[in-house]
Every structure is written in structure tokens, then in C-alpha cells.
C-alpha positions in Angstrom: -13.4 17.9 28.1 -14.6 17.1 24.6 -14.4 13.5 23.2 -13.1 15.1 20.0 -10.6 17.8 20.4 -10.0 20.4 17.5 -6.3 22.2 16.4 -5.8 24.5 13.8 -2.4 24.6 11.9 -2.4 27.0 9.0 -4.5 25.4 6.6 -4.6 22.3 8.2 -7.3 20.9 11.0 -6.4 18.2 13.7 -9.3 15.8 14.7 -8.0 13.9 18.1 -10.7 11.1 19.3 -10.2 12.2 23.0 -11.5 8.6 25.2 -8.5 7.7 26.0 -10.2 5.7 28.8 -12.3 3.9 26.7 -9.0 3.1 23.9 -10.7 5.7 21.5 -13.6 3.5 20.7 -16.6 4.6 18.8 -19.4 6.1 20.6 -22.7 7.4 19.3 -21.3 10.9 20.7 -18.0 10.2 18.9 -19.5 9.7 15.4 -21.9 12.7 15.5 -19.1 15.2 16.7 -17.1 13.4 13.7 -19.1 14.3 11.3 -20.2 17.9 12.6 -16.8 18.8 12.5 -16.3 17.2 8.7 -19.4 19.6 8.2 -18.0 22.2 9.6 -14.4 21.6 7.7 -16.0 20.9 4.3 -17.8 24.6 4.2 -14.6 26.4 5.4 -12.3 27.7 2.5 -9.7 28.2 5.2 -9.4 24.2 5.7 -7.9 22.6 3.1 -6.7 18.8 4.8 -7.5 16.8 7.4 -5.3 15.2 9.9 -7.2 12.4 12.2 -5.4 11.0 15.4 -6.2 9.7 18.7 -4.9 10.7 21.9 -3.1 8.3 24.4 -1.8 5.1 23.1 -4.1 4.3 20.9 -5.2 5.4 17.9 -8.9 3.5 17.5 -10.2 0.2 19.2 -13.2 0.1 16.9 -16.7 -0.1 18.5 -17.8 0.9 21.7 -18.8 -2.6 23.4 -20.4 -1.0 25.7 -22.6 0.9 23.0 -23.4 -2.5 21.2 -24.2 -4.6 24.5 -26.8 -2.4 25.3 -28.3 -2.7 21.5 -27.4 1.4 20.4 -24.4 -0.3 18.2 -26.7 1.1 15.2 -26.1 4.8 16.6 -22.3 4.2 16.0 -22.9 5.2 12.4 -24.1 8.3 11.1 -26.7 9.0 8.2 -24.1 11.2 6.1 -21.0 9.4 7.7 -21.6 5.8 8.2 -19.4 4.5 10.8 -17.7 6.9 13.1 -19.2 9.8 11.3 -16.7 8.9 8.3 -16.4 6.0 6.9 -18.5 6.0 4.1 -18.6 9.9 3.6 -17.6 11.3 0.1 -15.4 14.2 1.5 -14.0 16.6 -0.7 -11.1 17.1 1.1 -7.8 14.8 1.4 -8.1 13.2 5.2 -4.7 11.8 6.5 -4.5 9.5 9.5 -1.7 10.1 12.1 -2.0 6.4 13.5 -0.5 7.1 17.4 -1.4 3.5 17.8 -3.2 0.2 17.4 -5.8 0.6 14.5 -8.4 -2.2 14.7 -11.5 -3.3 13.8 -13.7 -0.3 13.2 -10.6 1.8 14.1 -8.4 0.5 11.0 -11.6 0.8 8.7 -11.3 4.7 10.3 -8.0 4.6 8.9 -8.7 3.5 5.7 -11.3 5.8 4.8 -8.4 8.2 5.5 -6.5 9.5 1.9 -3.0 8.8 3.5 -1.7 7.3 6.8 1.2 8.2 8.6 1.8 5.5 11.5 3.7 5.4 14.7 6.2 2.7 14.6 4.7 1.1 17.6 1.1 1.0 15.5 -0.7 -2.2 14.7 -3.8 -2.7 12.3 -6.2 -5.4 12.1 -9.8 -6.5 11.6 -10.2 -9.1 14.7 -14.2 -9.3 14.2 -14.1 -12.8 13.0 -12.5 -13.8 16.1 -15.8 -13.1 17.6 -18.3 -14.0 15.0 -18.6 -10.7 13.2 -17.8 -9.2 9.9 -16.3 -5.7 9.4 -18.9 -4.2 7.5 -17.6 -0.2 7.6 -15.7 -0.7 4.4 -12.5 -2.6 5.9 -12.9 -5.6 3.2 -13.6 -3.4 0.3 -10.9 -1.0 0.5 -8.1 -3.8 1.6 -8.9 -5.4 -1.8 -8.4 -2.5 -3.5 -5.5 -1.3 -2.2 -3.3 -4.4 -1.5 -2.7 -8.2 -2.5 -5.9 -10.4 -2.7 -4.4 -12.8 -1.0 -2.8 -10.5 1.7 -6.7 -8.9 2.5 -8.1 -12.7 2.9 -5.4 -13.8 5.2 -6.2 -10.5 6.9 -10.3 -10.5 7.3 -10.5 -14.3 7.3 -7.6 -14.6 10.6 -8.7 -11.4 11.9 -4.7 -11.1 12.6 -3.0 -7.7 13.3 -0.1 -6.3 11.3 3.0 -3.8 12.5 3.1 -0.5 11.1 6.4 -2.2 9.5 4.5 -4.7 7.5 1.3 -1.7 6.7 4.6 -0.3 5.4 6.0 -2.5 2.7 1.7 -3.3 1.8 1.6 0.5 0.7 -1.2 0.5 3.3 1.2 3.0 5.2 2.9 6.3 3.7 5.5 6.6 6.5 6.3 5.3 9.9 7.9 7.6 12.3 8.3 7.5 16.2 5.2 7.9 18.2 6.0 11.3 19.3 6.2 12.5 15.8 3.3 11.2 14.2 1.0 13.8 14.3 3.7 16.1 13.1 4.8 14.2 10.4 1.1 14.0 9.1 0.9 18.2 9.5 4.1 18.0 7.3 2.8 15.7 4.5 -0.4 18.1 4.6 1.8 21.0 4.4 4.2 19.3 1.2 0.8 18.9 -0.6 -0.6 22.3 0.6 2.3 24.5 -1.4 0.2 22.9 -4.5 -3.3 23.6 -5.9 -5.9 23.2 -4.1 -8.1 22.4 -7.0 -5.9 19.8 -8.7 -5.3 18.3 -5.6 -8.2 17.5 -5.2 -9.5 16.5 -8.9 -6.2 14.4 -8.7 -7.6 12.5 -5.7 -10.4 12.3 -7.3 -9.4 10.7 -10.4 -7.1 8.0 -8.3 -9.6 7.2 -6.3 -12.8 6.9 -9.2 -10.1 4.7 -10.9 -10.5 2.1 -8.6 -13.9 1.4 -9.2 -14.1 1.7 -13.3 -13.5 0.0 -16.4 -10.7 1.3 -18.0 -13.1 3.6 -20.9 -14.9 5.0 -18.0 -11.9 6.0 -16.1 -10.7 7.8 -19.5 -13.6 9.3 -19.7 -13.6 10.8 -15.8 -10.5 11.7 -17.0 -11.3 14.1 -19.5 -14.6 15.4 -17.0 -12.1 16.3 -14.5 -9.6 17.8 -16.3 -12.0 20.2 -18.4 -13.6 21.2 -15.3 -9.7 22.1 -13.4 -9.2 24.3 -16.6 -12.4 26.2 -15.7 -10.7 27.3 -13.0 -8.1 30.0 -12.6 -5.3 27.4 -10.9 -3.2 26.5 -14.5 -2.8 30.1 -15.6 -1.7 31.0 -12.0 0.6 27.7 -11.9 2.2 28.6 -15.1 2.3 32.6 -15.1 4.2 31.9 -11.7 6.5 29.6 -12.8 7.4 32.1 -15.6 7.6 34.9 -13.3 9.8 32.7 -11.0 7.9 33.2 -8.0 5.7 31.1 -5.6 1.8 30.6 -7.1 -0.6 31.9 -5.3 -3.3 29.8 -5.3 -6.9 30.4 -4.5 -9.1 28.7 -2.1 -11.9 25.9 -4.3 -15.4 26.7 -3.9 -16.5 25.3 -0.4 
């Protein structure tokens, strides 16, 4: 049995953290078949998202204690991938989490290095390490500030609290809830919806959003105008618009791996 199971849907790739037993939490084993995968994925034309789930009940429980009590917590994290192989990887290609269940500590920070989340509606999300004298140092903090209320991210990391997928929801730190069954599913559809579209400008778009974030407003103009001049080096536009004259479906053609 392999702690991290693979699935192929069209041009979509299933990652499933298989320790069910242990709630899905983070071994050193975990993170490096994490990020061979992400290896593998990023060098494969065929492969254009990423869907990240858990199997059993839960989606992530963060850490493996076990791991950290006998002083390997530093083998958790990854020299390309940080934490879990991910977190703090610059992957070219969008990542959606299909949250089957409670996301916390190192497990929510999983799901926030994700592009999009899609959440089971009996999913919960937190950062409990100040409850026991820790910080959440895999990028939790940082990307709840940038993505919701100031306010809303202290109360979060300072009570160490969990949320419902319901209140993730009406954050914007959650695309859609659905019932548990469908959550992987409904994260293979919203790959799919994004799929019929350029590959390219998906993901110059993504990056744009996301290099936004973290620039002055003259710098983001000007990553603006990089980005765009380099999607119109690419064949993409003339295909988008010669098959919306033509009235048929583009045809789009795999970016450079």
C-alpha cells in the first residue's frame, strides 16, 4: 500500500495522502513522495492540475507527533518543498485541495498552499499550534493575511480555533462546499471547467493574481505587461480567437514542461 496514492483523470492528477491510521499526518516518507510526484507532474505535458485529498475522514492532521517526538520533525519538510513536500514550492501548475475533512495545523497550511479548495461540508480548518506552545511556521500566518480579514487571521493563529467549511465559505478561504462523498469529484470538475481554457493563460493568470499579492501597485503593472508579452509569444491567442471565428472548440496546446 503506498502512503500516497496516484489517479489519473484526463488531464488531471489525484494526490490522496493514504495514513488513514495515523489521520493523514505528515511523515518524512509523506513529504518526499509529495514532492517526487510534484516532480514528476511538473515535467509531464499531459498533467495540467492538481487535485490533493486525503483518504478516510480526514483530510490532514498536520505533523506527525510521532516524527517530531523522536527529534526527525525537521525531515517533515523537503529542500524543494518545505513542509509536506509543498508548501513553500513555486509550482507551475494550479493545485486544488479536495478537503474530505478536518484541515489543521500543518494540514490547513497544506491546503492553503493549494490554488483553490473545494471542502466537504463536514470539513473544519485551524491552526491549533498555540494551544501547545508552537507557531505554524509552513506559511499558515502569511497566506491567512493575505487572503482574508486581518482581524479574522489573528483571532485565528492567536486562539488556535477551528472554523466549518461553512464559515471557510463566506472567508473566500473555500471555493465550494459539497457533501463529503463528492468532494473529490467536485474538485475534478472545477479542474475540468478551467481545463476547456488555455493552458498558458491559465497559468500566467495565476500567476499574475498571485505576484499581486506581494507588490506595490507599479510593480504589479509592470508584471503585468512581462506576463502578458510573454502569453502573446505563444500560439494560445491566435488559436483562441481563429476558433472563436471559426465557431469551433480551440484546440489548445500543452505549455512547455
Amino acid at each position: 500500500m503506498s502512503i500516497l496514492e496516484r489517479e489519473r483523470r484526463g488531464r488531471v492528477e489525484i494526490l490522496r495522502l493514504n495514513r488513514p491510521e495515523a489521520r493523514n499526518a505528515m511523515s518524512p516518507e509523506l513529504a518526499l513522495a509529495i514532492e517526487a510526484a510534484l516532480d514528476d507532474i511538473e515535467a509531464d505535458r499531459d498533467v495540467w492540475i492538481v487535485v490533493l485529498t486525503g483518504t478516510g475522514p480526514i483530510f490532514c492532521a498536520g505533523a506527525d507527533l510521532k516524527v517530531v517526538a523522536a527529534g526527525r520533525g525537521i525531515e517533515i519538510s523537503t529542500e524543494r518543498g518545505g513542509f509536506g513536500g509543498m508548501a513553500s514550492r513555486d509550482f507551475p501548475k494550479p493545485i486544488i485541495a479536495a478537503v474530505n475533512g478536518p484541515a489543521l495545523a500543518g494540514g490547513f497550511e497544506l491546503a492553503l498552499a493549494c490554488d483553490l479548495v473545494v471542502a466537504a461540508d463536514n470539513a473544519s480548518f485551524g491552526l491549533p499550534e498555540a494551544k501547545r506552545g508552537l507557531l505554524a511556521a509552513a506559511g499558515g500566518p502569511i497566506r491567512l493575511a493575505q487572503r482574508i480579514a486581518l482581524a479574522t487571521a489573528l483571532e485565528m493563529v492567536m486562539t488556535g480555533d477551528q472554523i466549518p467549511a461553512a464559515r471557510a465559505y463566506e472567508l473566500g478561504l473555500v471555493n465550494r462546499v459539497v457533501r463529503a462523498d463528492k468532494v473529490v469529484d467536485e474538485a475534478v470538475a472545477l479542474a475540468e471547467r478551467i481545463n476547456e481554457n488555455s493552458p498558458t493563460a491559465v497559468r500566467m493568470g495565476r500567476r499574475l493574481v498571485k505576484g499581486t499579492v506581494v507588490r506595490t501597485d507599479a510593480e504589479a503593472w509592470e508584471l503585468n505587461t512581462e506576463i502578458t508579452t510573454e502569453l502573446f509569444r505563444s500560439s494560445d491567442p491566435i488559436e483562441g480567437a481563429t476558433a472563436f471565428a471559426e465557431k469551433r472548440a480551440p484546440q489548445w496546446e500543452p505549455p512547455p514542461a
